[in-house]
VOGU-3710 file (C-alpha; in Angstrom, 3 decimals, decimal comma):
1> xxxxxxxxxx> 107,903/175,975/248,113  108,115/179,266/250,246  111,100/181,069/250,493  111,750/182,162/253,589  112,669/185,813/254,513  116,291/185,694/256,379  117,573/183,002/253,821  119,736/183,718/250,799  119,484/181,584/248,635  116,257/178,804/247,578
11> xxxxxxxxxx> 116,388/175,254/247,668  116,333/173,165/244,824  112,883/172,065/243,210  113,278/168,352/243,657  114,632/169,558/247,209  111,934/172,304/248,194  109,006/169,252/247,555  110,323/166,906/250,189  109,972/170,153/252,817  107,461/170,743/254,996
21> xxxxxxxxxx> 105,271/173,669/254,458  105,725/175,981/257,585  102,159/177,591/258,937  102,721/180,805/259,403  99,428/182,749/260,811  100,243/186,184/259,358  100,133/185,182/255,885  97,930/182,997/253,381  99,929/181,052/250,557  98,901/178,732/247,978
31> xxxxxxxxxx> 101,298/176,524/246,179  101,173/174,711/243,119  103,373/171,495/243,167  104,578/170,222/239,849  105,298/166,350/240,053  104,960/163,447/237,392  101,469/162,558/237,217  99,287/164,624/234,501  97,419/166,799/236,743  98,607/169,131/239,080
41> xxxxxxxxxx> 98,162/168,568/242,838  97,713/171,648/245,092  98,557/172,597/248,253  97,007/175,248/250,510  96,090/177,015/253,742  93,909/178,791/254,981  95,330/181,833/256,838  94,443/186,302/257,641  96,582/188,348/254,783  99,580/190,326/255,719
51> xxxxxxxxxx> 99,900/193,593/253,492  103,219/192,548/251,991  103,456/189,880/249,586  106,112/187,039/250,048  109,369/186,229/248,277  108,537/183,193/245,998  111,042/180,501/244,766  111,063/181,303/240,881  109,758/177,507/240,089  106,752/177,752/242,265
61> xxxxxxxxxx> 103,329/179,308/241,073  100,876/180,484/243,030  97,397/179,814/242,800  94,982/182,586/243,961  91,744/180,338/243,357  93,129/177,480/245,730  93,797/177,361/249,612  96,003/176,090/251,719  95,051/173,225/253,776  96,228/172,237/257,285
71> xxxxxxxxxx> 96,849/168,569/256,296  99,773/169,198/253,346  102,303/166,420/254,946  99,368/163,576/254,241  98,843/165,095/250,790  102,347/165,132/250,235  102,553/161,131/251,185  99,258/160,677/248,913  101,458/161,838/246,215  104,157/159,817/246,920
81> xxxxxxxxxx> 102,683/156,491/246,792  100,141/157,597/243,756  103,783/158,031/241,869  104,587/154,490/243,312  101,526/152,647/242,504  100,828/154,190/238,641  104,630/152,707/238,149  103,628/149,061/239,379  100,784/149,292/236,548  103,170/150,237/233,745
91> xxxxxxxxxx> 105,684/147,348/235,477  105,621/144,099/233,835  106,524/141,224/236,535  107,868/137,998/235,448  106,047/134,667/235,245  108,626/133,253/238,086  107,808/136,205/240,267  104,568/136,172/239,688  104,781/132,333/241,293  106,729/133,596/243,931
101> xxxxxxxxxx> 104,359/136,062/244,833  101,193/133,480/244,728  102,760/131,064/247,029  103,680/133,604/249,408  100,198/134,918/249,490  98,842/131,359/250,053  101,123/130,097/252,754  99,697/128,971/255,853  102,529/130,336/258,479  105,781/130,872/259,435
111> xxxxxxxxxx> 108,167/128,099/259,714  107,895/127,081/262,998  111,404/127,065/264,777  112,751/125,270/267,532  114,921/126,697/270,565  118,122/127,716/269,003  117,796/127,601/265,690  118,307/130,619/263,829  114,979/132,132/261,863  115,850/134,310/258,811
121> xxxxxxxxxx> 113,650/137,254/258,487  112,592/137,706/254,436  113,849/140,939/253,224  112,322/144,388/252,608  111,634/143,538/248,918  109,815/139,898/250,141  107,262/142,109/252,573  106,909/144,720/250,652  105,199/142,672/247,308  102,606/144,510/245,860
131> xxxxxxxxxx> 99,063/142,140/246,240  97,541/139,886/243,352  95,500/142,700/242,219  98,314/144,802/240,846  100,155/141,327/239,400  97,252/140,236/237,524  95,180/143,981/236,631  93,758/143,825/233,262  95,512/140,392/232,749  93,672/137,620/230,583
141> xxxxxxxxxx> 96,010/135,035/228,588  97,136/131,268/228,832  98,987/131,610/231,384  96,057/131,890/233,856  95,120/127,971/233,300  98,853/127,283/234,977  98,714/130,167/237,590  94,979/128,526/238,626  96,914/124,830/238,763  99,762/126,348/240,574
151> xxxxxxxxxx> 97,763/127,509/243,026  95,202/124,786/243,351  98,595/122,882/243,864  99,693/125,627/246,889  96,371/125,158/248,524  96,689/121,739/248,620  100,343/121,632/249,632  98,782/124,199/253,213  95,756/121,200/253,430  98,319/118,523/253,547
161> xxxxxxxxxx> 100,214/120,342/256,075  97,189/121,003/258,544  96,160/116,981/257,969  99,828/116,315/259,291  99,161/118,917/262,331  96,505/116,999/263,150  97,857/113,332/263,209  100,510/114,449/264,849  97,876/115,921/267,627  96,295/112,439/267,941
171> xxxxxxxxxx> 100,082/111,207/268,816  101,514/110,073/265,872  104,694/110,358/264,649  106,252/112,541/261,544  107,153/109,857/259,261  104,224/108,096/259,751  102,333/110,980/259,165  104,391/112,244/255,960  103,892/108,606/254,450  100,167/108,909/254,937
181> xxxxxxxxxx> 99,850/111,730/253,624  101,450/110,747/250,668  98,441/108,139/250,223  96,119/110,457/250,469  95,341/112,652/247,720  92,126/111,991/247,309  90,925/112,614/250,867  93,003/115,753/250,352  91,283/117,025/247,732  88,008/115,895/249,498
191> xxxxxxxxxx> 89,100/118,347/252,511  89,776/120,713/249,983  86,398/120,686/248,186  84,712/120,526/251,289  86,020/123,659/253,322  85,597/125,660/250,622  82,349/124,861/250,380  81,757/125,463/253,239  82,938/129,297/252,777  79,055/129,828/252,093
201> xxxxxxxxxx> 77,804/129,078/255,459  76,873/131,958/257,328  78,970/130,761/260,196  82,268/130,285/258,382  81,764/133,133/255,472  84,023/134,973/257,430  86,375/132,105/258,647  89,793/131,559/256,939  90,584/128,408/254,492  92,894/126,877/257,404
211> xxxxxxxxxx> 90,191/127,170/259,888  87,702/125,292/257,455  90,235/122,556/256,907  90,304/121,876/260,200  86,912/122,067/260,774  86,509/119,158/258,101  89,214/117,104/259,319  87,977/117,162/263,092  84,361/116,454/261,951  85,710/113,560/259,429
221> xxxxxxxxxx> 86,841/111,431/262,871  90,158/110,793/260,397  93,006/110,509/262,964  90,233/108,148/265,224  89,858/106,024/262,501  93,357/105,684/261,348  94,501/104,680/265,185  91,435/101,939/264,762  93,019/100,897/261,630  96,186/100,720/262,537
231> xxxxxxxxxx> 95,313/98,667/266,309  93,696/96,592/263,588  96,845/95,720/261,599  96,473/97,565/258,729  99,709/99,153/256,771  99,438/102,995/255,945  99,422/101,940/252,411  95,936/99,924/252,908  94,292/102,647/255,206  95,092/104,788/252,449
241> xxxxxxxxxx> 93,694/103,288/250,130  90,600/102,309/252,202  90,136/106,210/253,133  90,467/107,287/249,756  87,924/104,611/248,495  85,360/105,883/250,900  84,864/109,064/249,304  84,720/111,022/252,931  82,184/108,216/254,134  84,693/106,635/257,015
251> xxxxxxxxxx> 82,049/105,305/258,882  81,098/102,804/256,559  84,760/101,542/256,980  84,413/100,823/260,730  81,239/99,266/260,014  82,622/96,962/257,037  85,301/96,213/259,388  83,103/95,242/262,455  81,444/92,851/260,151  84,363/91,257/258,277
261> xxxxxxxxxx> 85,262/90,377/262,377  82,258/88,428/262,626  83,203/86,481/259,643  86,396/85,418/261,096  88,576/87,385/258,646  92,071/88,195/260,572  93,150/91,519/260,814  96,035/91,897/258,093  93,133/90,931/255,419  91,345/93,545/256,403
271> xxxxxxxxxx> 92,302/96,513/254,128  93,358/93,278/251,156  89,565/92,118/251,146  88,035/95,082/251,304  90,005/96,777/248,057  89,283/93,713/246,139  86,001/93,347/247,020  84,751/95,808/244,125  84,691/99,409/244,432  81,010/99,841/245,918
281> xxxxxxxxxx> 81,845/97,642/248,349  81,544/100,129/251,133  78,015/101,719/249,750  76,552/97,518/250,406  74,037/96,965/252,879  75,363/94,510/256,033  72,285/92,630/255,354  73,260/91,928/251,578  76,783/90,247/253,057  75,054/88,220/255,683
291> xxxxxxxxxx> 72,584/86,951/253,217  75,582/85,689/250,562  77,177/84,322/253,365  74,483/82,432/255,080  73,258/80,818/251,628  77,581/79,542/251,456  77,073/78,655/254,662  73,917/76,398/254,059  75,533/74,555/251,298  78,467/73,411/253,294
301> xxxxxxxxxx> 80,890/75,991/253,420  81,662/76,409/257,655  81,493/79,427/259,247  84,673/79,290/260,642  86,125/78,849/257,491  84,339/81,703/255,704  87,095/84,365/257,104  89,540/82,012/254,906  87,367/82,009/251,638  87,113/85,670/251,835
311> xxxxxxxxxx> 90,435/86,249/252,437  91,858/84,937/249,657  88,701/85,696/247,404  87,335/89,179/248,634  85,276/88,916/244,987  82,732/86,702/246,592  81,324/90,007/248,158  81,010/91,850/244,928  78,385/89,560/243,990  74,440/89,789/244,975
321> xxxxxxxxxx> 72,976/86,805/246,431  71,958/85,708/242,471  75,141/84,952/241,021  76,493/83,185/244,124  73,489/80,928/243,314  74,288/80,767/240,091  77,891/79,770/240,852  76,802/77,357/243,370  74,715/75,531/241,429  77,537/74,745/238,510
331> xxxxxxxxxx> 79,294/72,734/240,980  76,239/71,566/242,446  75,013/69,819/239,330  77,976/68,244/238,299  77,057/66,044/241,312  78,898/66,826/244,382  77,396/66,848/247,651  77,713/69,893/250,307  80,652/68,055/252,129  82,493/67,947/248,711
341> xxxxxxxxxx> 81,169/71,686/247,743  82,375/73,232/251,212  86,110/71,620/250,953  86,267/72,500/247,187  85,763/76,293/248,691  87,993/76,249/251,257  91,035/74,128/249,511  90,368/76,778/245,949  88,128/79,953/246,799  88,924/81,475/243,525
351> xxxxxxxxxx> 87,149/78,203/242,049  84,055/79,743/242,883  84,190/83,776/242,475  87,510/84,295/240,826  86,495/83,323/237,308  83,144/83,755/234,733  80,725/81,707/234,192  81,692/81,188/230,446  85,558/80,409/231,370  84,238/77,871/233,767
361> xxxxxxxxxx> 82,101/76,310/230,846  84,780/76,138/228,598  87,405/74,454/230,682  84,660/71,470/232,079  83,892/70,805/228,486  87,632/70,456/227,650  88,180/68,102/230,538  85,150/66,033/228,761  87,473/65,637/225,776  89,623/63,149/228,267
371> xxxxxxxxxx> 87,194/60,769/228,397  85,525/61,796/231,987  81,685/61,863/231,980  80,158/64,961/234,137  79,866/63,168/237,099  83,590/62,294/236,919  84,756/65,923/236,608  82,663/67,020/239,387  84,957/64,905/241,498  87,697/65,646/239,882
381> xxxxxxxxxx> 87,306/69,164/240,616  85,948/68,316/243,977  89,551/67,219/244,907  91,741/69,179/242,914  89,926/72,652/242,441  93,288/74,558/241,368  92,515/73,161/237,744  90,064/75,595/237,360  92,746/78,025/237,896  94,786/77,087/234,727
391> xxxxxxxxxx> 94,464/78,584/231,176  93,821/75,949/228,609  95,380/77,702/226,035  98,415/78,682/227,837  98,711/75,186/230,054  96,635/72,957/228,844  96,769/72,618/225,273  101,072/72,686/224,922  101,063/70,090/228,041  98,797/67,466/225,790
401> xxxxxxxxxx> 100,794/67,759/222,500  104,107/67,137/224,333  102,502/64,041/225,788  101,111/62,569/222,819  104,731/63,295/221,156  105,906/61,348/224,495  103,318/58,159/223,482  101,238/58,903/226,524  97,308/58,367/224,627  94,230/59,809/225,902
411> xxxxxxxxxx> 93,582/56,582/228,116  97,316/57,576/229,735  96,184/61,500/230,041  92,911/59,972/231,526  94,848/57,999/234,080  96,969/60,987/234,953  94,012/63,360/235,344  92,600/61,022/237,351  95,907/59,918/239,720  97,858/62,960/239,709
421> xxxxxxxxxx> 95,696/66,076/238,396  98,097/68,426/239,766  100,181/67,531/236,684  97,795/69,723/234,443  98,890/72,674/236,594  102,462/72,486/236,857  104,646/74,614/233,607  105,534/72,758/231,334  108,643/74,644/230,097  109,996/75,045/233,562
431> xxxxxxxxxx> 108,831/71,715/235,490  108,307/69,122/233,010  110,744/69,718/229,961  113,738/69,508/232,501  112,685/66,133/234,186  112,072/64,590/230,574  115,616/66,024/229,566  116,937/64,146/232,595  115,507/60,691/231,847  116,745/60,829/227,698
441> xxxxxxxxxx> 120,288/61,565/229,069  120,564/58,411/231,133  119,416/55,959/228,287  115,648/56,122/228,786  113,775/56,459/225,317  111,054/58,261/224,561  108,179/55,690/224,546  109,357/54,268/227,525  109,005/57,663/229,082  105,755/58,278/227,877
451> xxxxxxxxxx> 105,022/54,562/230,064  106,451/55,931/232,822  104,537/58,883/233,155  101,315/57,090/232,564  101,910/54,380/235,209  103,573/57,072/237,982  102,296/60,436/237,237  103,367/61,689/240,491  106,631/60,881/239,296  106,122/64,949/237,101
461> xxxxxxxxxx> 105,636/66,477/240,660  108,993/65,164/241,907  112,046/68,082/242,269  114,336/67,221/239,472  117,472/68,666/242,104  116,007/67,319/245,360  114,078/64,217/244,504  115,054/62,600/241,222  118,657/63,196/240,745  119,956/61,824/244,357
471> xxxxxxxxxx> 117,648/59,187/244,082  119,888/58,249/240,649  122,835/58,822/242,342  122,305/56,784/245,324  121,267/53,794/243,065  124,497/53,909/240,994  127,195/54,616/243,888  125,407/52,741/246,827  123,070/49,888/245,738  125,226/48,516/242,905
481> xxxxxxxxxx> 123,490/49,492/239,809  125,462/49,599/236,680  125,337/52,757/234,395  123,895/50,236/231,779  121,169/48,847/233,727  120,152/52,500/235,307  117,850/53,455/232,455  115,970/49,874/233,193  116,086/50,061/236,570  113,913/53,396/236,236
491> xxxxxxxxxx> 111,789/52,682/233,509  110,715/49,549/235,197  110,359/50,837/238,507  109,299/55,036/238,589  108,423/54,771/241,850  112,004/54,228/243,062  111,908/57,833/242,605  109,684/58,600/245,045  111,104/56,923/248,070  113,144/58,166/250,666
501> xxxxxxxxxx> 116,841/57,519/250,649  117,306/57,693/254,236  114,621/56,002/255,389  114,017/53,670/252,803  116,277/52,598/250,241  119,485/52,609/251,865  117,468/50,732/255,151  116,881/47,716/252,332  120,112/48,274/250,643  121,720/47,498/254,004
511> xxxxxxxxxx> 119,590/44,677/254,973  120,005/42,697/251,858  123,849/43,265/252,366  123,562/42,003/256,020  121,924/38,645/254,339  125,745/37,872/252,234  124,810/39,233/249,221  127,553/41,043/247,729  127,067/44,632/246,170  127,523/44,000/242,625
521> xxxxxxxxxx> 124,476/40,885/242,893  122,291/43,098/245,056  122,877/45,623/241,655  121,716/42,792/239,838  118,708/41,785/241,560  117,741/45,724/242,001  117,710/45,445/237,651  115,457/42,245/237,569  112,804/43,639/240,132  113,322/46,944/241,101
531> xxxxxxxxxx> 110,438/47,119/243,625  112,624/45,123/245,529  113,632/48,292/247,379  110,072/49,570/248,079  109,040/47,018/250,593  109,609/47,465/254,229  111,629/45,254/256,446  108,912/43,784/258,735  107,153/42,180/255,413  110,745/41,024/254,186
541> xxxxxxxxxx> 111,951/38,943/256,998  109,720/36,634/257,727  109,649/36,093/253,647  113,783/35,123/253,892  113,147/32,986/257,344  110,803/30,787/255,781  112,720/30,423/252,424  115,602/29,326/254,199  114,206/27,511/257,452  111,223/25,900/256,537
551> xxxxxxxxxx> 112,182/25,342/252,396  115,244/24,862/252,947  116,196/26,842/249,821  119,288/28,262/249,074  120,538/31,741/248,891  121,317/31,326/244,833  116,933/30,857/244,677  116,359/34,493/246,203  118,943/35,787/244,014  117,784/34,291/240,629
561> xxxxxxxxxx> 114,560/35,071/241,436  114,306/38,313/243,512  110,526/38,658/243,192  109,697/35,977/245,627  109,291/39,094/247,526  106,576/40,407/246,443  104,316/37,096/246,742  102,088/36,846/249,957  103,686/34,522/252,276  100,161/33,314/254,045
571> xxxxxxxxxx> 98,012/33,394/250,659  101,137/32,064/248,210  104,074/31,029/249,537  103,018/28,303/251,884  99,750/27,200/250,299  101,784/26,534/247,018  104,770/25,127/249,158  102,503/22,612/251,343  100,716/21,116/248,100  103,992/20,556/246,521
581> xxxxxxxxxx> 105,540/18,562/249,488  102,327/16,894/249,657  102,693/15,391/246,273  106,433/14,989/246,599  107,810/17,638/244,106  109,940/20,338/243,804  109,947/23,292/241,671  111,930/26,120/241,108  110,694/29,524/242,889  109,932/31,036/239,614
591> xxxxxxxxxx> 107,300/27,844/238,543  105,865/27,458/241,655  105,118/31,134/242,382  104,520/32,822/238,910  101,498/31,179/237,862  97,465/31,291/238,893  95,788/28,094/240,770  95,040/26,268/237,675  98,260/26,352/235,931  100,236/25,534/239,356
601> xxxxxxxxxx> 97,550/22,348/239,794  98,267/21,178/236,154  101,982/21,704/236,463  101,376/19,685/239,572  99,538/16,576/238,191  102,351/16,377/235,427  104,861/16,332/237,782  103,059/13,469/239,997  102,804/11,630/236,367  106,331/12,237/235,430
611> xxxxxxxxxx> 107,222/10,600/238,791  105,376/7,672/238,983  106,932/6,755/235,455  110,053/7,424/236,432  109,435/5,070/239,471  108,047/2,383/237,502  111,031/2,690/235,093  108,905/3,450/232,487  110,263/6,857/230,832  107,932/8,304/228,621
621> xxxxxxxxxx> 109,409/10,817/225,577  109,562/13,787/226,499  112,121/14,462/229,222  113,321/17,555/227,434  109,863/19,453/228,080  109,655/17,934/231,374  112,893/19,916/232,338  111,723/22,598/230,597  108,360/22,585/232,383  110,682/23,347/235,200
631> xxxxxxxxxx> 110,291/20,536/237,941  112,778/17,926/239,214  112,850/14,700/239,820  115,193/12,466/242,107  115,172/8,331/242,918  114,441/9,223/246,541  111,050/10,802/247,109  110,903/14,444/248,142  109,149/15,020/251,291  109,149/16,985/254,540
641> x> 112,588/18,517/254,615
//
């Protein structure tokens, strides 16, 4: 630096390079500035001579080849932040600062803040980062796979924040927007893809990535379609998954939507149907739907039944019109009829599209094994199409060992298949084990069981806690049956199980009370016949009024034999009753009802013989099997009571 004439002393160096150079026009001085970089920088003006020469600092050297110039101040600040910047290249910045520094240069805006709330400015150190260029100069090593994810992860953190902006222009909340968003990483990265793609456009090459991004997502129609959607009563999970299956094609989802409407599909199976439907589901033609559903339609299947069937099997639709006629057919040729065909497909959908042809095959040919010709298993399946939904391996197979080890034969399976096939599709471990549990512990053995189950099958559908167990119970503590006589009374009569308490059995129970008959006999009769309690009241009076009224039998007759109930009273009772007064004989209830027509004519005849030699005095041999043939015979001759 200059000294300066009136001054007695000189600065210091580091001192005399932060002063300004003072222009003085009656002198010309040239300086030469020592500083840290390798080269000398000069500083100089161009001025007229003066004759004396001027005091110089004894660290400064003058330069007679070199100038002066009038713009020393901006040379001095070039050499400042030359010092500054050849320090940043020998600086090595951290990994985590290097993050720091990314994200910063990727963010989208200040937070925006609300009246009030307080808004921290970053420091000096946060504005003044040096840019990317400096961080990564001359950089090349692994770490440039994670910075590149890191900041593909940045930019898509600013896209999901400018897809929220947006839904929450179309007037919808935050939290609906946030869990959307969360749904929608693929659309994300679609917007992504697309507005930098869009950088090569001559219209948006100079255009920022935010203002592409929202260029894509206005064009896309998104927030439209998700209000559509959502009026449509769709979850944000489905119209996630919907937008993210499109692949940026949303119209096709309107359109798919508009068509499933005509179908009759309700609005919460919208997004449900169209997921499961198969992932090209959106790229079909209209006209490829309308054609499956027109041939389903022709072979019996309603049309205002189809929104059901594709409801609750959307895999219809990822078939072409071929292998719905190849489905069709199976059923078809197993001999069912369109009436039979449509119900099958609305009662079981999945027993059409769910499954493969070859797991279809297998389980009609197993159902063959049974004993059913193919004819009989259409109609099987025609009315209970949920078998086709059961593994045989897994259901079938352990369900038809434990009922052989039961006694139940393939002519009992047959029967059961044929009653009650809902029995093949119940567990076994969880249904049918318990119930069979339940009938050893109250004295019922095993081959009696297996009887049971072959003559009631519905008796496997029964709740063991709700059905079977009160029903027990109630016959025990209110109709008189002993603890000894309980395993009978089931065995012999399953369907006990089956009828209602209320309504039913404690109705007869009651009844049969109101006729005299103590408890502990009504117990009784309840172990001889247990049907006894199945029959309703209207068919059991006018049974008991004729007994007693015009047959003027006695109470003890109904109880020793209790199944006088269960005999017609127009086609049994009083035919049998008339021809025996007619001939002038009497017979026990159990003789005269328990037979056919020809043994109750014989036993007849031999009583009329019997008689006659009685009358005549005449008494044959043979009076012990005449009692034991069951009639009786008086000295007065029975006739109209």
């Amino acid at each position: 630096m200059l000294s300066f004439p009136h001054s007695h002393h000189s600065p210091p160096n580091h001192v005399s390079r932060l002063l300004p150079l003072r222009r003085n026009p009656n002198f010309a001085t040239v300086l030469h500035l020592s500083s840290a970089t390798s080269s000398p920088i000069f500083a100089s003006s161009a001025v007229p001579h003066r004759q004396e020469e001027p005091v110089q600092p004894p660290d400064t050297v003058i330069s007679e080849d070199t100038l002066r110039k009038h713009n020393a101040k901006s040379i001095a600040l070039v050499l400042h932040r030359s010092e500054n910047a050849n320090q940043l290249h020998q600086e090595v910045v951290p990994e985590e600062e290097k993050l720091r520094i990314l994200e910063m240069s990727l963010v989208t805006k200040r937070t925006p803040q609300f009246p009030g709330s307080i808004y921290i400015q970053p420091s000096q150190s946060e504005t003044s980062k040096p840019p990317l260029a400096n961080i990564f100069y001359g950089e090349c090593d692994e770490g440039d796979d994670e910075m590149i994810m890191r900041a593909l992860e940045i930019r898509r953190n600013v896209t999901v924040e400018i897809f929220k902006e947006a839904m929450q222009k179309g007037k919808f909340g935050i939290t609906y927007s946030n869990n959307l968003a969360s749904r929608l990483a693929d659309f994300i990265d679609y917007v992504m893809i697309e507005a930098a793609s869009m950088k090569q456009l001559p219209e948006f090459s100079h255009s920022t990535f935010n203002a592409r991004a929202k260029t894509v997502i206005q064009d896309s129609n998104v927030v439209p379609l998700i209000r559509w959607l959502k009026h449509n009563s769709l979850s944000y999970p489905r119209i996630g998954k919907l937008i993210c299956m499109s692949r940026g094609k949303l119209e096709t989802i309107k359109q798919l939507v508009e068509w499933l409407k005509t179908i009759h599909v309700k609005g919460e199976y919208f997004g449900f149907v169209i997921m499961k439907a198969g992932e090209d589901i959106l790229e079909r033609h209209i006209e490829e739907l309308d054609e499956i559903v027109q041939y389903l339609e022709n072979n019996g299947v309603r049309r205002d039944w189809m929104g059901a069937v594709m409801s609750r099997c959307p895999q219809l639709l990822s078939y072409n019109i071929e292998e719905v006629k190849t489905r069709v057919g199976f059923y078809l040729d197993m001999g069912m009829n369109e009436k039979d065909f449509g119900t099958m497909v609305f009662d079981y959908p999945k027993a059409l599209g769910y499954f493969t042809l070859e797991e279809m095959n297998e389980k009609v040919i197993y159902l063959k094994e049974f004993g059913l010709n193919h004819e009989e298993v259409g109609r099987l399946l025609a009315f209970k199409p949920q078998l086709m939904g059961c593994s045989i391996e897994e259901r079938w197979k352990p369900l038809v060992k434990y009922l052989y080890y039961l006694g139940v034969g393939r002519d009992g399976m047959r029967r059961m298949l044929i009653i009650k096939p809902m029995v093949f599709c119940v567990d076994l471990e969880k249904t049918i084990v318990p119930k069979v549990r339940f009938f050893q512990d109250i004295g019922i053995r095993d081959y009696a069981i297996g009887n049971m189950l072959a003559k009631f099958p519905p008796l496997l559908t029964y709740s063991l806690y709700k059905k079977i167990r009160p029903v027990v119970i109630f016959l025990m503590t209110k109709a008189g049956v002993s603890r000894k006589d309980i395993a009978k009374v089931i065995a012999l009569g399953p369907e006990l199980l089956g009828c209602s308490i209320v309504h039913k059995l404690e109705v007869n129970v009651k009844y049969f009370l109101s006729l005299g008959i103590p408890l502990g006999i009504v117990g009784e009769m309840i172990a001889d016949f247990p049907m006894l309690l199945r029959y309703n009241i209207d068919v059991l009076r006018p049974k008991y009024r004729y007994l007693r009224r015009t047959m003027v039998r006695p109470l003890k007759d109904l109880i020793e034999f209790p199944r006088f109930f269960s005999y017609s009273l127009d086609d049994r009772i009083v035919p049998r009753h008339r021809a025996a007064v007619e001939k002038r004989v009497n017979f026990k209830l159990r003789y005269m009802l328990a037979s056919s027509d020809e043994e109750f004519a014989k036993r007849v005849e031999a009583a009329v013989e019997r008689r006659t030699r009685f009358e005549s005095g005449v008494m044959a041999m043979g009076d012990t099997d005449a009692h034991s043939a069951g009639f009786q015979t008086t000295n007065d001759s029975l006739v109209d009571f």
